[in-house]
C-alpha positions as CSV (number, residue, x, y, z in Angstrom):
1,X,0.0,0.0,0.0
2,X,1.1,3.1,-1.0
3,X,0.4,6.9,-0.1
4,X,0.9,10.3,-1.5
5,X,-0.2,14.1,-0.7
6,X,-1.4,16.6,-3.5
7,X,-2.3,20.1,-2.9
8,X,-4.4,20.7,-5.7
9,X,-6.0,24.3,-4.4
10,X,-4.6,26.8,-1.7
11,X,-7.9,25.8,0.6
12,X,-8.1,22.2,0.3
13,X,-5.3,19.1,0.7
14,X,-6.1,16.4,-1.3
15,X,-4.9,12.7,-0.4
16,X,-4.1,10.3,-3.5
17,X,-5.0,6.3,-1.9
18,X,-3.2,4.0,-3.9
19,X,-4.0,0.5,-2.9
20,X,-2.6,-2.8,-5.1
21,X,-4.9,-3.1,-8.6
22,X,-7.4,-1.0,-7.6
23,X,-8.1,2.3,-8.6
24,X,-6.7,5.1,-7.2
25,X,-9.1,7.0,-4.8
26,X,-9.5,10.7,-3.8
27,X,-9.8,12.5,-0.7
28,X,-10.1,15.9,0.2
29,X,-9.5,17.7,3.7
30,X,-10.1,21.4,3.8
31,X,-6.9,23.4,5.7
32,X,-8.9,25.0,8.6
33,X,-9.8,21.5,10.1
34,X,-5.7,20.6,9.8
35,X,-5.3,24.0,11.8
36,X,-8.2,22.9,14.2
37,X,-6.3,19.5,15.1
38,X,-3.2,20.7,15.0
39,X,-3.0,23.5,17.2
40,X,-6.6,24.4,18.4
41,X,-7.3,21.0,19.8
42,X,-3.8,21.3,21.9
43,X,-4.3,24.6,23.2
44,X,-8.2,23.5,24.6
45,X,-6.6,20.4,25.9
46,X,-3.8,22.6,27.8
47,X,-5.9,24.5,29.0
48,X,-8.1,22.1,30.7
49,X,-5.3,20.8,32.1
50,X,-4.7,24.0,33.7
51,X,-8.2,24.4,34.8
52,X,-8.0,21.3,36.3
53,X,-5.1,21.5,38.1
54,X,-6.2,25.4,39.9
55,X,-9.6,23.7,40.6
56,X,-7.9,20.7,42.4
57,X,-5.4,23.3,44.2
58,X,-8.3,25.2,45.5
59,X,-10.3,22.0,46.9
60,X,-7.0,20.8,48.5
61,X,-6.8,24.7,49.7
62,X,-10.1,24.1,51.4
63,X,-9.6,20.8,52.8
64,X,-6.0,22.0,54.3
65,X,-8.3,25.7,55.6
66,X,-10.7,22.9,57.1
67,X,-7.9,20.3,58.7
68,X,-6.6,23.4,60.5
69,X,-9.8,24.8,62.0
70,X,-10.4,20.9,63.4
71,X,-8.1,21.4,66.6
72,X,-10.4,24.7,67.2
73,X,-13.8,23.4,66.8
74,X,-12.1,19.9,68.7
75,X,-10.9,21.9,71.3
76,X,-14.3,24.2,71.8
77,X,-16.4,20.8,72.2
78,X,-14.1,19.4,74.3
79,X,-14.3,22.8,76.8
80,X,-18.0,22.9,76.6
81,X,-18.4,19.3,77.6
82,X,-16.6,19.5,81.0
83,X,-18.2,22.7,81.6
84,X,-21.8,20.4,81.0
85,X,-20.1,17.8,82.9
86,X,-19.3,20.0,85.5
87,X,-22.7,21.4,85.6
88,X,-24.3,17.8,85.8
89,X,-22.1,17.1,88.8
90,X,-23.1,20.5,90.6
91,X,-26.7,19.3,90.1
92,X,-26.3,16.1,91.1
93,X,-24.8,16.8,94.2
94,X,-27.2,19.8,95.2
95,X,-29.9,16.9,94.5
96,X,-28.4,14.4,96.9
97,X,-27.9,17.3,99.6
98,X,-31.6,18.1,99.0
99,X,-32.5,14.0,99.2
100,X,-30.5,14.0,103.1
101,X,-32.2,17.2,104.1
102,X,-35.6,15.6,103.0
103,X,-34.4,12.4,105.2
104,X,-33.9,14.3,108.1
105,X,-36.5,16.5,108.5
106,X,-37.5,20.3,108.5
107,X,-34.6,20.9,111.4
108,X,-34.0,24.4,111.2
109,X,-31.4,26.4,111.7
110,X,-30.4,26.8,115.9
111,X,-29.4,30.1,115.2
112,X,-32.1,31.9,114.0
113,X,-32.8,35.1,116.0
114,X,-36.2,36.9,116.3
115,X,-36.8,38.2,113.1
116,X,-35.4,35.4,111.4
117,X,-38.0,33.0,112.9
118,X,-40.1,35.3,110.0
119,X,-38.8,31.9,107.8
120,X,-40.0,29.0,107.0
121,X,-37.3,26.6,107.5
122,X,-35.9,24.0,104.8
123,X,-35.3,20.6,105.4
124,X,-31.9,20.0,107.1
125,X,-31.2,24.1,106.7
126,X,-27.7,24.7,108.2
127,X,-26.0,28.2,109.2
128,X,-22.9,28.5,107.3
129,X,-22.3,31.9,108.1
130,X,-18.6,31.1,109.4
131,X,-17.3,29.8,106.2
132,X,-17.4,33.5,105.2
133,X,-18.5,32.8,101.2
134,X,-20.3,35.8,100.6
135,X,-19.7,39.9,102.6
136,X,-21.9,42.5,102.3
137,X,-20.0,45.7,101.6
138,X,-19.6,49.2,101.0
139,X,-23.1,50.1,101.7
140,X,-24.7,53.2,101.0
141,X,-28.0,54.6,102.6
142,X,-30.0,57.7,101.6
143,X,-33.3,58.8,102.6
144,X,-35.7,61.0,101.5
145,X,-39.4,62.3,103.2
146,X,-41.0,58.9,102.0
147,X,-38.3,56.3,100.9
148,X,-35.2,54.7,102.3
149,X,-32.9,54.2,99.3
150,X,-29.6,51.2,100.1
151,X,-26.8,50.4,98.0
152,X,-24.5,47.5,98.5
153,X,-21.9,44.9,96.8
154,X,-22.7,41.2,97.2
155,X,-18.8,40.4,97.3
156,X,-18.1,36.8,96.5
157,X,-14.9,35.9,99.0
158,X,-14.5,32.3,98.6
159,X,-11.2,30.8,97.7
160,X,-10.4,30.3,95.1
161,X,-13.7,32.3,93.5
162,X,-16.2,29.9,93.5
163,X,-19.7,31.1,91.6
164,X,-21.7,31.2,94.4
165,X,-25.5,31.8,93.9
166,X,-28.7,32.1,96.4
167,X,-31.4,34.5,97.7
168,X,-31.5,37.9,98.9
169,X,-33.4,39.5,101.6
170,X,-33.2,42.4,103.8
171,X,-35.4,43.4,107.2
172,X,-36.1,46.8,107.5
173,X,-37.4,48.2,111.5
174,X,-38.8,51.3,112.4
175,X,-40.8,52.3,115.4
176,X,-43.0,49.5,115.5
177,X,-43.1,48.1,111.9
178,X,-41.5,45.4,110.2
179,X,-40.7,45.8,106.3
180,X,-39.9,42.6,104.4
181,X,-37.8,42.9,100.7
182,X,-38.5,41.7,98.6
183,X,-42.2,42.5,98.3
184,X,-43.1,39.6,96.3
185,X,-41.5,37.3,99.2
186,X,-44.5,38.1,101.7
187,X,-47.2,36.0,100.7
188,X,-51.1,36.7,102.2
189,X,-52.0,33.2,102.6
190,X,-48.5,32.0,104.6
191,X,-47.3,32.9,107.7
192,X,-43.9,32.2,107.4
193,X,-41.7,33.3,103.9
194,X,-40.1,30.7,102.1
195,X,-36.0,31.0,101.7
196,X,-36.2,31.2,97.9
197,X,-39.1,33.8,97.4
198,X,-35.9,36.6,98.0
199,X,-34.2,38.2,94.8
200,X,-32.2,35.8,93.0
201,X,-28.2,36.2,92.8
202,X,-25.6,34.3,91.1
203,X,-21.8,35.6,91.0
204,X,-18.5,34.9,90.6
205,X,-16.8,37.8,91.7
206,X,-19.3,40.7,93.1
207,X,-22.6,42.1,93.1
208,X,-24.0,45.8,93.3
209,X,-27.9,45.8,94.1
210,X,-30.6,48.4,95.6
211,X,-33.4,48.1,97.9
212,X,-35.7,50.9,98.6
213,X,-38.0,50.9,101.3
214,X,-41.4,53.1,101.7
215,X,-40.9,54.2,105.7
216,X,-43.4,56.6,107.7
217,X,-42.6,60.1,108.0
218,X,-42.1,60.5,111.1
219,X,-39.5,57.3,111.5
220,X,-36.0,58.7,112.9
221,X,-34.3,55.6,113.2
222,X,-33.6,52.5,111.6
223,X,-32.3,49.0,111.7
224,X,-31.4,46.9,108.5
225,X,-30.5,42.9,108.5
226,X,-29.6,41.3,105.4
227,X,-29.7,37.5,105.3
228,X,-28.6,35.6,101.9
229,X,-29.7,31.9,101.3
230,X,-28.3,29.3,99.5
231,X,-30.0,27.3,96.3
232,X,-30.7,24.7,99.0
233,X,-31.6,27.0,102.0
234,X,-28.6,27.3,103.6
235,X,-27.9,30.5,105.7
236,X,-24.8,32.0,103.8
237,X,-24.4,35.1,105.5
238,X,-26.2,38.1,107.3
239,X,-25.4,41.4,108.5
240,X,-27.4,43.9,111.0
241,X,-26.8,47.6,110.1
242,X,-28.3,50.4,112.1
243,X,-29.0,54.2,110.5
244,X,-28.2,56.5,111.4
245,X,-25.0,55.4,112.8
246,X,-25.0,55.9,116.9
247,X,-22.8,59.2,117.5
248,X,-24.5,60.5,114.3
C-alpha cells in the first residue's frame, strides 16, 4: 500500500489512496480542520489541564483551611463538655444534699434570732455563716421624706472564687413596723416566707444591688438585717446595720 499528498488548491489538501490493482481514490480535507487539530485542539486540551489543576489546588486549599480549623472546633467541644459535665455534677450533688435534708427533716437552723424565725425553714437548713463565702460591703444609705434608698456589693470571697448563687433579703425596723424585701417574698395566705421567694443572685466575683424601702414620716431611726440563702436553703451570711450610725 502506498500513499501520496497533493495540494491541488490553496484551501483544500487532497490525499491520493493507492491501494494494489485497484483504482486510485481521492480524498479531500479542507486546511482549517488541519489547523483545528493541530493547534486548536492542543491549546483547549492545555488549558483544561490547567483548569483542572487550579480547581484541584483550591479544593485541596479548602480541605487544608478545614484540617486546620479541626483542633479549634475539637478543642471548643471538648471545653463545653466539662463545663456540662461540671454542671451535671453541681446538680447532682445539690440533689443528693436536697435528698439528706428531705431524710432528716425540716430541722432548722439553731441560730435563727427573732426576726429570722419570719422563715420557713428547709429541710436540714444549716447556718454556714462562718465559712465567710459571701460579705456585704460598702453600703450606701440615703433617705428621703417617703423612701429609704440602700446600696451594697454582694462580694463573693471564697477561695479560690467559686460562683456562688442564692437569695437575697433584707429586714427593715422602724418604730413599730417590720418591712420585708422583697415585696413579692411576703405572701397573704403563709405565715412564714419561704428562703427562695428573696431576689435571686448568682456571681463569681461581686454584686451591686438596691433596695428601697417606703418608711413613715415620722420614723428617725432604723435598723437593717440582710440574710442571703443558698440554692438549698442554707444560711450563707447576714449582717445587722443600724441608720443613722450611733454618734451621728
Amino acid at each position: 500500500m502506498e500513499d501520496s499528498t497533493q495540494e491541488f488548491d490553496d484551501k483544500n489538501l487532497t490525499f491520493v489512496l493507492y491501494e494494489d490493482q485497484a483504482p486510485p481514490r481521492y480524498f479531500e480535507l479542507k486546511k482549517i480542520w488541519v489547523k483545528l487539530f493541530v493547534y486548536v485542539l492542543p491549546i483547549l486540551t492545555i488549558s483544561a489541564l490547567i483548569s483542572l489543576f487550579f480547581v484541584g489546588l483550591y479544593f485541596k486549599e479548602i480541605k487544608m483551611a478545614a484540617k486546620r480549623k479541626e483542633p479549634a472546633v475539637i478543642n471548643l467541644l471538648k471545653k463545653e463538655k466539662a463545663e456540662l459535665k461540671l454542671s451535671m455534677s453541681n446538680i447532682e450533688a445539690l440533689n443528693l444534699d436536697l435528698e439528706k435534708r428531705l431524710a432528716q427533716g425540716a430541722t432548722g437552723i439553731k441560730a435563727l434570732e427573732s426576726d429570722q424565725i419570719l422563715f420557713a425553714p428547709a429541710p436540714g437548713q444549716k447556718d454556714i455563716t462562718h465559712t465567710r463565702r459571701l460579705s456585704i460591703e460598702k453600703v450606701k444609705i440615703s433617705q428621703n421624706a417617703s423612701e429609704l434608698r440602700i446600696n451594697y456589693d454582694l462580694v463573693n470571697t471564697s477561695e479560690p472564687h467559686e460562683k456562688v448563687a442564692g437569695y437575697i433579703f433584707a429586714l427593715l425596723k422602724t418604730q413599730n413596723q417590720l418591712h420585708v424585701w422583697p415585696k413579692s417574698a411576703l405572701d397573704g395566705e403563709k405565715l412564714n416566707i419561704a428562703f427562695n421567694t428573696g431576689e435571686i443572685f448568682a456571681t463569681s466575683r461581686f454584686r451591686s444591688g438596691v433596695i428601697s424601702f417606703n418608711i413613715p414620716k415620722s420614723s428617725k431611726s432604723y435598723i437593717i438585717k440582710f440574710l442571703i440563702f443558698s440554692r438549698s436553703g442554707d444560711l450563707m451570711a447576714k449582717r445587722l446595720i443600724k441608720y443613722p450610725e450611733p454618734g451621728r
